[in-house]
N, C-alpha and C positions, 0 to 999 in steps of 0.2 A: 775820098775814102774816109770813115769815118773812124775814129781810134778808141781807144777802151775809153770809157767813162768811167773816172777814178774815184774811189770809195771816199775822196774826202770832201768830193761836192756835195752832200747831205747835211741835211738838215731836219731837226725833230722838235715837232711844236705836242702837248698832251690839254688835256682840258676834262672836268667832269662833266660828266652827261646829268641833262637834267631828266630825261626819259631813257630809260637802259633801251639800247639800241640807237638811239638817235642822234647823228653825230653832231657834237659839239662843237659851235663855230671856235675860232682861236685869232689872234693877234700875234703882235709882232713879241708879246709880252710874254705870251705861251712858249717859246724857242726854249730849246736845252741842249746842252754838250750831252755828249753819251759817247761810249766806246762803240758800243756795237747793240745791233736790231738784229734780230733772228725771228723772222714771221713765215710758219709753215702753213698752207693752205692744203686742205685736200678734201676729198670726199668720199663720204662713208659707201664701198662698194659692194654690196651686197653678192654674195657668190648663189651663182643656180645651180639647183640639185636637179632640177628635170631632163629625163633621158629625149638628146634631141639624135642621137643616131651619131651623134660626130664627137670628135676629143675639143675640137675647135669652140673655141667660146665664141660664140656668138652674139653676145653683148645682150641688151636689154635698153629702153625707149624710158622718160619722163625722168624728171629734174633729181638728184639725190640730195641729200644729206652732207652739212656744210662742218667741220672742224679746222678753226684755225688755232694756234699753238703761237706764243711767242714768246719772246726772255731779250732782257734789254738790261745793258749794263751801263753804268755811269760810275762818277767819282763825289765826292763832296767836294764844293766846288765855293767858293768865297762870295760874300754878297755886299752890298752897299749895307748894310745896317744888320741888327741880330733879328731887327722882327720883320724883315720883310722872309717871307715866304720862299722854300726852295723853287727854281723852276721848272723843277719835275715833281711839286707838291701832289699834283693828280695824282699819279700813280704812291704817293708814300700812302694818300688820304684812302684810296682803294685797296690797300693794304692793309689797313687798321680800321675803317669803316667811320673814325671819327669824322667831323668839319674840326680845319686849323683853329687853335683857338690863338689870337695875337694877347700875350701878357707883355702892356706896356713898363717900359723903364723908367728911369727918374725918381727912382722910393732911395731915400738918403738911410745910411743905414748906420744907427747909432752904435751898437754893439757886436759882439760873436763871443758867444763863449761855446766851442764846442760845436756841437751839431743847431746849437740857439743861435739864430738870428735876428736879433731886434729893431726896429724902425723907427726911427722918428713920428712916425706918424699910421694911422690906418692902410695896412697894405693889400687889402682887398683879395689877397690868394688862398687858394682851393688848392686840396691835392694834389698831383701830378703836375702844379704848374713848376714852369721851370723859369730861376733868373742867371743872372750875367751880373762877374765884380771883377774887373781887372784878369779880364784872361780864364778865368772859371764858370762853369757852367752847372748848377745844382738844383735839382729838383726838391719840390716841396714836399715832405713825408708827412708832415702835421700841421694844423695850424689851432695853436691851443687857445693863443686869442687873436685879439685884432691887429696888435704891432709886432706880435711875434711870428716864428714859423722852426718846425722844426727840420733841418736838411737832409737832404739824402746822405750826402759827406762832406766834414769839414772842409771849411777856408780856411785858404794861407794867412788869409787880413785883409779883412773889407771894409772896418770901423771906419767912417766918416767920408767914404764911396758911394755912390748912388751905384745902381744897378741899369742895367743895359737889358735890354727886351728881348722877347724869344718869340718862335710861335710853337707851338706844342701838338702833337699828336697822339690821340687816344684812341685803343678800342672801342668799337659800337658793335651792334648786332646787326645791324645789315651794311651791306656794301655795295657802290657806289659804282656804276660802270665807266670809262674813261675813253674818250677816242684821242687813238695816237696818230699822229700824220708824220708822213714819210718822202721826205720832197729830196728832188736829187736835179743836177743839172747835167745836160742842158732841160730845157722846160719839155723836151719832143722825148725825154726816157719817159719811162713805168715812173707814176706818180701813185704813193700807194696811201693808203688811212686803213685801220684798224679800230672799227665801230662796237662798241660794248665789251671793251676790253677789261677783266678781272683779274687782280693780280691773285691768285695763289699761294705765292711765295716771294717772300721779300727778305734780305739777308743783306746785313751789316759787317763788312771785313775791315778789319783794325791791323796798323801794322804792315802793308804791302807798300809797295813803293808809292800807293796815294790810299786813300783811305775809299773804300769803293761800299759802291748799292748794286744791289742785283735782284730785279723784277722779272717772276717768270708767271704766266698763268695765260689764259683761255681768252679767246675775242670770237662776240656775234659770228664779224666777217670782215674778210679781206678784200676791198672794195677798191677800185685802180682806174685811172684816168683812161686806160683801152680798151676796156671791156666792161667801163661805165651804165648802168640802167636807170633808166632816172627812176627814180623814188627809191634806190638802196640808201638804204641810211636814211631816211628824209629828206634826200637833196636832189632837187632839180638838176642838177650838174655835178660835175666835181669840182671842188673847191681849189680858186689859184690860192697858191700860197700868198702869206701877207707880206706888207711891203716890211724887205729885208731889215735888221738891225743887228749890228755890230755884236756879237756876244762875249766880252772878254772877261770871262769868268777865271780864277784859278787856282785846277786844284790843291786841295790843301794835302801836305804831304804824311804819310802813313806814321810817321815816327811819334806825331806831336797829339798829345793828346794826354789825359789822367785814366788811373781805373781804381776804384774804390768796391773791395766787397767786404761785407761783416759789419762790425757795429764797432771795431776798434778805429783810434786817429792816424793809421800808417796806412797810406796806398800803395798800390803792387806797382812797384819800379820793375819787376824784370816780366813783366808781359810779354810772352813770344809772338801769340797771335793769339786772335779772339773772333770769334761768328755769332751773331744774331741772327737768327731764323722766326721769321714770321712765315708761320702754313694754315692759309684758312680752310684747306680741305673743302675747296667747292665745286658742288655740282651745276649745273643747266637746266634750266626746264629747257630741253631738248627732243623729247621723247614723244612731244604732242602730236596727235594726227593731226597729218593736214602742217606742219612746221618744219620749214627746211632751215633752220639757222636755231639758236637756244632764244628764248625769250625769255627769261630773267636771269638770276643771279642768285643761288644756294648756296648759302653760307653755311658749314658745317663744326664742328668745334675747333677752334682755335688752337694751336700748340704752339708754342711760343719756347725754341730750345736753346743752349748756348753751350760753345765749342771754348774751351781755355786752354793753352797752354804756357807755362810762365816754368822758369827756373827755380826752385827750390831753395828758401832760406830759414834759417832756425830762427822764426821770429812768431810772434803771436798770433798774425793774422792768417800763418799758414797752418796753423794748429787748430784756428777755429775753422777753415775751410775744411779739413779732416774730417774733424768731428761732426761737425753738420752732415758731410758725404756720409758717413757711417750710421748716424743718428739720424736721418734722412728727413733734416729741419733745415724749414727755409732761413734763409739769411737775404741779405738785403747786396744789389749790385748795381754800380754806378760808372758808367764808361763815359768818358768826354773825349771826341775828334778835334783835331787842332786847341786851339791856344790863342786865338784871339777874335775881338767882336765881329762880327757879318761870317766869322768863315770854322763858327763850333757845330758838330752835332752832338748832342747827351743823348745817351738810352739810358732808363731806369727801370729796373727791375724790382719792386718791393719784397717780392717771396721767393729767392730760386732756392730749388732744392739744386743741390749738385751734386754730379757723380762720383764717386769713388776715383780719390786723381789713380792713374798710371805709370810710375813710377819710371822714366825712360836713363837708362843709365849709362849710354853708347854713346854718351859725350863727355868732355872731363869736368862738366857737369851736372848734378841731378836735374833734369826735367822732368815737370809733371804734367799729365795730358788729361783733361777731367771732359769728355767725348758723354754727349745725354745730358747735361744741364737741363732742367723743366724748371718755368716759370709756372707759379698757382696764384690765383687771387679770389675774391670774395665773386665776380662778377663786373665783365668789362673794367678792369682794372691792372692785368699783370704785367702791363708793359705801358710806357709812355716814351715819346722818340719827340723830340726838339732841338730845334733850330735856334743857335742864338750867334 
């Protein structure tokens, strides 16, 4: 007799698709920890108005209309090195629409003064790239010339430190579909993939007992080893999983980490909690005659919002978050996860306008709750997320 097959025999490999819909083969290298997969499958049932003489539905003949729905949550989780790549990079990269860019390390770094960084020599960085110095993780705001750069927020002390490597992700204008695989044991269960999958939404939680990602949006189709068709997805078959590998990732815990907003040298020590929200608000080409599954990916306008709440201290940098909230002027936000190399992530915000905080005062003491945060930029620029 056979016994429950326990949720912890799973396993999750993702990959980008090179043609949206088409599933994307994977490796042993593709594998990711995750908390939980949530893949709803159903089909769009059209209700009949025509009088058949009965209450009884009598159903209706020929194929329907396919929506699948799913949300997948994981943690930030430690790597061998800062520039190698998360292993759930697909779905960050279908989030933001960019390709990973790898900025390598090794640039010796002569000076700091301030938000100035200076090098020893040509540091070859652009905007949004982000580096690594002893535990900190800092995005490029400026780079006025060739051995300088100006940071999102100051170093403790980097003088005569080389820097450690990241990989970075940016917004683009289109996005990128992903197939997820869903492998569970024994190899005779439901063996499931998720073709042309779009994330929607992607959110960054700072502060819980591990520091967490949560991917939720729309996939082609839910395609499964027992009710397999050959040519779903492009594939003759369904795909055996790859030969196993050891995944001992781990996660980085929620406490450890910097938050830097404004343009003053004091970072927010009493951070309660913090959310990044990425919503690309998209649609499917879905609606084609003749199309039982979406065949592209509509990208709609990005919003990009952020959740703060922090304790309350009479110091300057909470005087200019005020003011900005009131005067409804962006200022500049810099979040780093963990504290040390292979197992940081930085988001950077160049322009958030923030909300008007909330003054919460049911504890012995003041809390501010600042709920609607909007990030603005010029154009694919209001957000960058790196790995270092």
């Amino acid at each position: 007799m056979a016994c429950y097959i326990s949720s912890r025999n799973n396993r999750y490999y993702a990959a980008v698709e090179e043609s949206y819909g088409t599933a994307a083969p994977v490796t042993a290298a593709n594998r990711f920890n995750a908390v939980t997969l949530e893949a709803q499958f159903e089909y769009e049932r059209p209700r009949r108005r025509d009088k058949t003489g009965t209450r009884t539905d009598l159903g209706f003949t020929g194929e329907l209309k396919r929506k699948t729905r799913f949300a997948l949550q994981t943690y930030l989780y430690s790597r061998e090195s800062g520039d190698q790549a998360p292993r759930y990079g697909a779905l960050v990269q279908s989030a933001l629409g960019g390709a990973p860019r790898v900025v390598g390390g090794g640039k010796a770094v002569a000076s700091v003064n301030g938000l100035t960084l200076t090098f020893g020599s040509a540091h070859g960085l652009t905007l949004g790239d982000a580096i690594t110095v002893g535990g900190e993780l800092r995005f490029v705001a400026a780079a006025p010339d060739s051995n300088s750069v100006t940071l999102s927020a100051p170093l403790s002390g980097a003088a005569g430190q080389v820097t450690g490597g990241t990989v970075v992700y940016s917004p683009a204008t289109g996005l990128k579909g992903v197939t997820v695989y869903d492998y569970w044991d024994p190899e005779t269960a439901v063996q499931r993939l998720l073709r042309g999958s779009a994330v929607n939404t992607m959110e960054l939680k700072l502060n819980a007992d591990f520091h967490e990602l949560t991917f939720e949006g729309q996939a082609a189709d839910l395609v499964d080893n027992k009710s397999f068709v050959e040519g779903s997805g492009g594939l003759s078959t369904f795909p055996a999983e790859p030969e196993r590998e050891m995944v001992n990732d781990w996660p980085v815990p929620g406490h450890l980490g910097q938050a830097w907003i404004g343009t003053g040298p004091d970072q927010l020590h009493t951070l309660v909690d913090a959310k990044v929200r990425i919503k690309n608000n998209i649609d499917f080409r879905s609606k084609d005659f003749g199309a039982l599954a979406p065949r592209c990916i509509v990208a709609g306008d990005r919003e990009v919002t952020v959740e703060l709440e922090l304790y309350s201290q009479d110091r300057a940098v909470f005087d200019e978050i005020y003011q900005a909230a009131r005067q409804q002027s962006p200022i500049g936000l810099t979040l780093q996860m963990g504290d040390a190399e292979g197992s940081m992530c930085g988001v950077y915000i160049p322009a958030l306008i923030p909300a008007v905080p909330e003054l919460l005062d049911g504890e012995e003491r003041l809390r501010w709750r600042l709920r609607g945060c909007k990030a603005i930029g010029t154009g694919e620029d209001e957000i960058h997320v790196a790995f270092g």
